[in-house]
C-alpha positions in Angstrom: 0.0 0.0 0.0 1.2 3.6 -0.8 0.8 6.5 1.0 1.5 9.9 0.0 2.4 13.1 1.7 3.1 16.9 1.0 4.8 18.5 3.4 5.6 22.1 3.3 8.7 22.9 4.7 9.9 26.4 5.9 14.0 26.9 5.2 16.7 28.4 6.9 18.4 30.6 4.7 21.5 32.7 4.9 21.6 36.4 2.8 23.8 34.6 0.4 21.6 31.7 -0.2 18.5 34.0 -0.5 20.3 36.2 -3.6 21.2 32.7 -4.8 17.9 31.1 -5.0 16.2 34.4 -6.0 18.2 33.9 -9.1 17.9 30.5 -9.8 13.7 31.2 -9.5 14.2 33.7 -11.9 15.9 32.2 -14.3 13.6 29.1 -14.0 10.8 31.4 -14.8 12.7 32.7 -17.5 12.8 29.0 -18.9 8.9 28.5 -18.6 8.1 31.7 -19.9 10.1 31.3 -23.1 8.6 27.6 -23.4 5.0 28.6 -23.0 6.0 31.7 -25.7 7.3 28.8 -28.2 4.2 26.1 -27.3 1.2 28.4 -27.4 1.8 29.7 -30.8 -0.9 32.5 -31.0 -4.8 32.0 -31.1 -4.7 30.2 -33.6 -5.6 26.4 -32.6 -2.5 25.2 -32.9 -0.3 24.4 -29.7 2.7 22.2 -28.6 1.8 20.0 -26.1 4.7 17.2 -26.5 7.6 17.3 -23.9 10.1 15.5 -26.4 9.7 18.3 -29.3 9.3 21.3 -27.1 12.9 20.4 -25.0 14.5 19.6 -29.1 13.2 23.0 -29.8 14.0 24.7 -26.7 16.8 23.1 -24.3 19.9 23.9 -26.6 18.8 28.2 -26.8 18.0 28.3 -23.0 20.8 26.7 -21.6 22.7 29.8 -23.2 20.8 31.9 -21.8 20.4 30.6 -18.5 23.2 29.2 -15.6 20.9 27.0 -14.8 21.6 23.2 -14.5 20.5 20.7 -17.4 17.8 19.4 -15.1 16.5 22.6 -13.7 16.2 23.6 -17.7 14.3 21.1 -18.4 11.9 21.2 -15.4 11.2 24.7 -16.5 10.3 23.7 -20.4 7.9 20.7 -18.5 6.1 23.1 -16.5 5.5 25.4 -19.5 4.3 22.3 -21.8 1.7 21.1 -18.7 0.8 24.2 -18.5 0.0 24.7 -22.1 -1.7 21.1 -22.2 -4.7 22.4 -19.7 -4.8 25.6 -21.3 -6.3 22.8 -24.7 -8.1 20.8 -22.6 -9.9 24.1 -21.3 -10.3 25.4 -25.0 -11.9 22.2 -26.3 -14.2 22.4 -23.4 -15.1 25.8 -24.9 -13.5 27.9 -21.7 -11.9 31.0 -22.4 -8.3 30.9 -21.9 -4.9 32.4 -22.4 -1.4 31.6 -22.8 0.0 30.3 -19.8 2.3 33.2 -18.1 4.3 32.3 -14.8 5.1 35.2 -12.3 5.2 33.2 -8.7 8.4 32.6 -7.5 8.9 29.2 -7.5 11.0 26.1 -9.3 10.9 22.5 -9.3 13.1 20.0 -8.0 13.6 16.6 -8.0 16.7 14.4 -7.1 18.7 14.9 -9.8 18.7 18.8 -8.9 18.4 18.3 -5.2 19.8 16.0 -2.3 17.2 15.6 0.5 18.3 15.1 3.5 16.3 14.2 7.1 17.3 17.9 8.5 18.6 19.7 5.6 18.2 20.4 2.1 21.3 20.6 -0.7 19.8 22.8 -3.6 21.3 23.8 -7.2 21.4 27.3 -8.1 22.8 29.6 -10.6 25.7 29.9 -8.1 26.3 26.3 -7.2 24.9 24.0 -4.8 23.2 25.7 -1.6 22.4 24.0 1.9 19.9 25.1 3.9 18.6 23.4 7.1 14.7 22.7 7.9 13.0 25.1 10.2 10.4 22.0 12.0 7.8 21.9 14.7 9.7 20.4 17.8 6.4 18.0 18.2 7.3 14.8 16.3 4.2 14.0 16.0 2.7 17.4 14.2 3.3 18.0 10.4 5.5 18.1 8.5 7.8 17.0 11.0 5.8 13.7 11.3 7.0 12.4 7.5 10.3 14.1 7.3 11.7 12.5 10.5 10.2 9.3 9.1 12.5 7.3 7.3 9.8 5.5 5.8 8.6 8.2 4.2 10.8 8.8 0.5 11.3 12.4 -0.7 10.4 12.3 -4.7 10.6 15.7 -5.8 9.6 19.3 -4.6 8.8 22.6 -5.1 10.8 25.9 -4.3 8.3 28.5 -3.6 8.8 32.0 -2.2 6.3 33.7 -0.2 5.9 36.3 2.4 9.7 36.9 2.8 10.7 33.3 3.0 11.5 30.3 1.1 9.3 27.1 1.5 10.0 22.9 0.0 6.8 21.8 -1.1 8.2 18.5 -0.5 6.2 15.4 -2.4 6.4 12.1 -0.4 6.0 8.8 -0.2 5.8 5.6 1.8 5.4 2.7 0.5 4.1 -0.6 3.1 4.1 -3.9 1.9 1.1 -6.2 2.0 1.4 -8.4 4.7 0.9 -11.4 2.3 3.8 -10.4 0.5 6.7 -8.8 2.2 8.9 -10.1 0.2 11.9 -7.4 -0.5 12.4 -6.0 -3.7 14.9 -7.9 -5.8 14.6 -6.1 -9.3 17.9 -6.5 -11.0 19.7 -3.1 -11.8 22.5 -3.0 -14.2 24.7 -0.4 -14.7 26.5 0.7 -18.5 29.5 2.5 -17.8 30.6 5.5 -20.3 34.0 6.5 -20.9 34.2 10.0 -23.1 37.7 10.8 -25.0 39.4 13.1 -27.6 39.6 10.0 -30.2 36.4 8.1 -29.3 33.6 10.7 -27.9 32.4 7.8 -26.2 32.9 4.2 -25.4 30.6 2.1 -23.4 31.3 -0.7 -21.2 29.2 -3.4 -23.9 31.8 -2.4 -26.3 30.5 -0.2 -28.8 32.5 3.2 -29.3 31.4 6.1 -31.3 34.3 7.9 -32.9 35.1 11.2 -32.5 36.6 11.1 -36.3 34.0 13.2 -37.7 34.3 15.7 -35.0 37.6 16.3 -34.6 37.5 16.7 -38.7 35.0 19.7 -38.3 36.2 21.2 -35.6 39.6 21.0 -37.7 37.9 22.7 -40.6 36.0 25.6 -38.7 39.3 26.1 -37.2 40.8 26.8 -40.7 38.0 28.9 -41.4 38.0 31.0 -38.7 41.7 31.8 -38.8 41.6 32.8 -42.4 38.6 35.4 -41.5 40.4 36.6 -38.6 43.9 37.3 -41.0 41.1 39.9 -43.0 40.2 41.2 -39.7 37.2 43.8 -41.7 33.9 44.0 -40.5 32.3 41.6 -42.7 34.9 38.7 -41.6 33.7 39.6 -38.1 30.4 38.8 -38.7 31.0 35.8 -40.9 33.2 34.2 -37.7 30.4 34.7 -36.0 28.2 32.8 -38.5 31.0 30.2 -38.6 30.4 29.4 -34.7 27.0 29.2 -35.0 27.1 26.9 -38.0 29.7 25.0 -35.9 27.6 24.4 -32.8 24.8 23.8 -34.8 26.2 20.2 -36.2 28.5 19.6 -33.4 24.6 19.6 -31.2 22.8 17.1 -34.0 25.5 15.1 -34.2 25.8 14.9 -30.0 22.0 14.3 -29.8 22.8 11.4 -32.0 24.9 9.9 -30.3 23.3 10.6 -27.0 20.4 8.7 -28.5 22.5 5.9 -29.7 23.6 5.5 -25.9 20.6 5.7 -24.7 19.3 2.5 -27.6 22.5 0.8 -25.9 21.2 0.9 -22.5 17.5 -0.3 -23.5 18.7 -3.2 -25.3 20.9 -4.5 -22.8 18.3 -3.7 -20.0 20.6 -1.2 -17.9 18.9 1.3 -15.6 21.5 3.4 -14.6 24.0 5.1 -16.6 27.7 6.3 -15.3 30.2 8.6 -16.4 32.8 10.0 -14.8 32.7 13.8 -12.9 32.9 16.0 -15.8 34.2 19.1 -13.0 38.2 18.8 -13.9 38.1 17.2 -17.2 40.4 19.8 -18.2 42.9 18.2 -16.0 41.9 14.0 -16.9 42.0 14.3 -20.1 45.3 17.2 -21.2 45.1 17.0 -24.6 41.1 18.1 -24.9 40.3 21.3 -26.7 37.7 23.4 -25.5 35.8 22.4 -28.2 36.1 18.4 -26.7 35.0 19.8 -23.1 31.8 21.6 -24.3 30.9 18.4 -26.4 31.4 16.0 -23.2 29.6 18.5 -21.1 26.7 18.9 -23.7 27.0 14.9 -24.4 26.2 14.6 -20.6 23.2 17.1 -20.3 21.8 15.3 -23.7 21.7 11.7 -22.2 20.6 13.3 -19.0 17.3 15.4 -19.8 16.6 12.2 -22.3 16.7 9.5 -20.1 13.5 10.4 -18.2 11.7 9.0 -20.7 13.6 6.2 -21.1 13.0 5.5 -17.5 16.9 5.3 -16.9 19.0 7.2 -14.1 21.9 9.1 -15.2 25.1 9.1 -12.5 28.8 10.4 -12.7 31.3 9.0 -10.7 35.0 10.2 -9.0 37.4 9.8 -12.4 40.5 9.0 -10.4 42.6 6.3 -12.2 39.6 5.0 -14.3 42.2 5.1 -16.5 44.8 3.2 -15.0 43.0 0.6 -13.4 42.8 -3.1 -14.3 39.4 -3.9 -14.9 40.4 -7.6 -14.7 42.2 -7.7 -11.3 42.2 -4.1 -10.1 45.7 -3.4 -10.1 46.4 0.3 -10.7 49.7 1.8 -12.5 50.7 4.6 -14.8 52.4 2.5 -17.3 49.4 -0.3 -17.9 48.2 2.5 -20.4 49.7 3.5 -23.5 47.7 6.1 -25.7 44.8 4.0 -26.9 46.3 0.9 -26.0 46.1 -0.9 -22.2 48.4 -3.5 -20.8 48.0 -4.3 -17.1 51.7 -5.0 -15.8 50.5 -7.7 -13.3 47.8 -9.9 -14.9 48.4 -8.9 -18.4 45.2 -8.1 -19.5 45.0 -6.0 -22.8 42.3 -4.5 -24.6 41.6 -0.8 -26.0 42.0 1.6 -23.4 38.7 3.2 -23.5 37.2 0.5 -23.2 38.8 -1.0 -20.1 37.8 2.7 -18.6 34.6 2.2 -19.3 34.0 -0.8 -17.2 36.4 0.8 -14.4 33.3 3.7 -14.4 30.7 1.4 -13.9 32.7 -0.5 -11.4 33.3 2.0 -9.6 29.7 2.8 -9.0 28.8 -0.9 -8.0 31.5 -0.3 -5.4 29.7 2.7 -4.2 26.3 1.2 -4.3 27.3 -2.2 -2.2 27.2 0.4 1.1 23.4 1.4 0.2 20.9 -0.3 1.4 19.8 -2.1 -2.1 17.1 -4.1 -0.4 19.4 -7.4 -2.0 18.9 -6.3 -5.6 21.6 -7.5 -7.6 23.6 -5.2 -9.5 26.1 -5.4 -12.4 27.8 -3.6 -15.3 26.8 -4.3 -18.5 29.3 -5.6 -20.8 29.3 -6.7 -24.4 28.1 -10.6 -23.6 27.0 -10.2 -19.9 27.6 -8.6 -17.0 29.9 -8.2 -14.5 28.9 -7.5 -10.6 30.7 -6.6 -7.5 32.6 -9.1 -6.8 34.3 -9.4 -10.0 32.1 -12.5 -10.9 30.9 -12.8 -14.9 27.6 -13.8 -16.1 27.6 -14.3 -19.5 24.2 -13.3 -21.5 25.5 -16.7 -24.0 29.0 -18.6 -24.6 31.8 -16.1 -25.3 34.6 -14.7 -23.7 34.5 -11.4 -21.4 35.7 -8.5 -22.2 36.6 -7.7 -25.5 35.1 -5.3 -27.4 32.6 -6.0 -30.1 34.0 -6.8 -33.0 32.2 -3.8 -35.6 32.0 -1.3 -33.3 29.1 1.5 -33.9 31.0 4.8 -35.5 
């Protein structure tokens, strides 16, 4: 049986958090405002009520214009669209409506965006992550402090809201209690498809298939060219065609990075993964030297894609600490500098070798079963998804059919 609870939680904030999460609010309207704009269309009858083909039109233009987080975009272009959808079913009833316009100050949250805690709250903003503490009625038995003290109760999502000088989590929760008949514990198998993201191969996953950076790097190459030769005119015209240049650039560099994001995401369906890992994209800089900015933005935008798409795939999207994913073994663990060379990985104890990339990718979704086996996964088992079976915790195969682990399939998509 499920139960469901709202509680409505006052926060402690500091002058700094305040000017942060007035911001963030405002930019989130920002984000619906523009969406409802793009969905209503006018009076003329026809509106956009799909979520998939309003974020395609929308996500790319307003993360530009915003500092807002991937997810926090996207939560703005959802509320706009649900908005928009009961603004149609008002207007086939034959109501009088309008477009939908959103002035309160509030935002949306959900775990991705937020870490709820039993006392505190950790909250993105346009400024980074801000914590503030619960301001609760001492009486454990009065609301809301009745379901937040609970730990049976599950935060799901929230809302931000602003009102009368202070800020307020509209806090959805839930609590689920399991039929007496049938307490068994929850056992659904989750498995994990690791992600590694380079300057050769944008991305290689963990089943083996890698997606080459080759056509890429070649137009990065070429807009490079192009951009030099206009800048050796230096007139006004060659400004503005360098500027036409960049935007022709990010224009294919962001098809061909939602293609590939929805290749990834076909990967992780087919092979029945429900989590997908890559590593912390905050220093990449720093893991991977020899990445242009260009390579950065791509990962980052790569990322964000996979991210805002998997919702409807009904996948989670995690990142992981990238320390020595790419020195690691994946076979036996051991960790040195010299097991890689460039694209090539030889471990110097067991002898394993395979394509580097390839061995980082399992190291990534390694690393988060090792990070899951302290959570409390109710028995579930867990494994990373390799190109013939899986591989959990303990190091132990499964093959999916006969074949030998770990090598990379043998036409790899490009």
């Amino acid at each position: 049986m499920e139960y469901r609870r709202t509680a409505v939680i006052k926060l402690d904030t500091s002058s700094d958090d305040d000017s942060a999460l007035r911001e963030t609010v405002e930019q989130f309207k920002h984000c619906a405002n523009r969406a409802s704009e793009w969905c209503w269309h006018g009076d003329d009858g026809y509106h956009v009520t799909s979520k998939a083909k309003a974020e395609r039109a929308l996500y790319d233009s307003l993360r530009d214009e915003t500092d807002l987080t991937a997810n926090l975009v996207q939560k703005g272009i959802r509320r706009a669209v649900e908005a928009v959808k009961s603004g149609v079913e008002r207007l086939k009833r034959g109501e009088s409506t309008s477009k939908p316009y959103f002035s309160a100050d509030s935002a949306v949250y959900d775990k991705r965006s937020a870490t709820f805690h039993r006392d505190h709250v950790s909250l993105s903003t346009v400024n980074g992550r801000v914590e503030c503490d619960y301001i609760l009625p001492d009486d454990p038995e009065k609301p809301p402090t009745k379901y937040v003290s609970d730990d049976d109760f599950e935060f799901r999502m929230a809302s931000l809201q602003y009102r009368d000088g202070d800020w307020y989590l509209h806090a959805s929760m839930r609590k689920v209690e399991a039929d007496e008949e049938s307490s068994e514990p929850d056992t659904k198998h989750r498995t994990v498809l690791g992600v590694d993201l380079g300057v050769n191969n944008l991305a290689v996953a963990s089943t083996g298939q890698f997606w080459s950076a080759d056509e890429f790097n070649h137009w990065r190459r070429e807009y490079e060219k192009r951009r030099g030769l206009l800048q050796q005119c230096g007139s006004r015209h060659a400004h503005d065609n360098i500027e036409s240049v960049g935007r022709k650039e990010t224009g294919r560099f962001e098809m061909h990075l939602h293609r590939v994001a929805n290749e990834l995401l076909e990967e992780a369906v087919e092979n029945d993964c429900s989590h997908i890992v890559f590593e912390n994209l905050t220093h990449i800089r720093e893991n991977v030297p020899e990445a242009t900015w260009q390579h950065v933005w791509a990962f980052r935008r790569l990322y964000e894609y996979v991210e805002y798409k998997a919702e409807e795939y009904g996948l989670n999207v995690e990142q992981v600490p990238p320390e020595n994913t790419s020195k690691r073994c994946s076979t036996c663990g051991f960790t040195h500098g010299n097991n890689r060379s460039g694209e090539s990985f030889e471990c110097q104890k067991c002898g394993y070798e395979n394509h580097a990339d390839y061995n980082a990718s399992k190291n990534i979704g390694f690393r988060y079963l090792r990070r899951r086996q302290n959570a409390d996964d109710g028995g579930a088992p867990v494994g990373v998804a390799l190109n013939r079976g899986t591989l959990n915790v303990s190091g132990e195969y499964s093959p999916a059919s006969d074949g030998q682990n770990g090598s990379p399939r043998e036409s790899p998509r490009l």
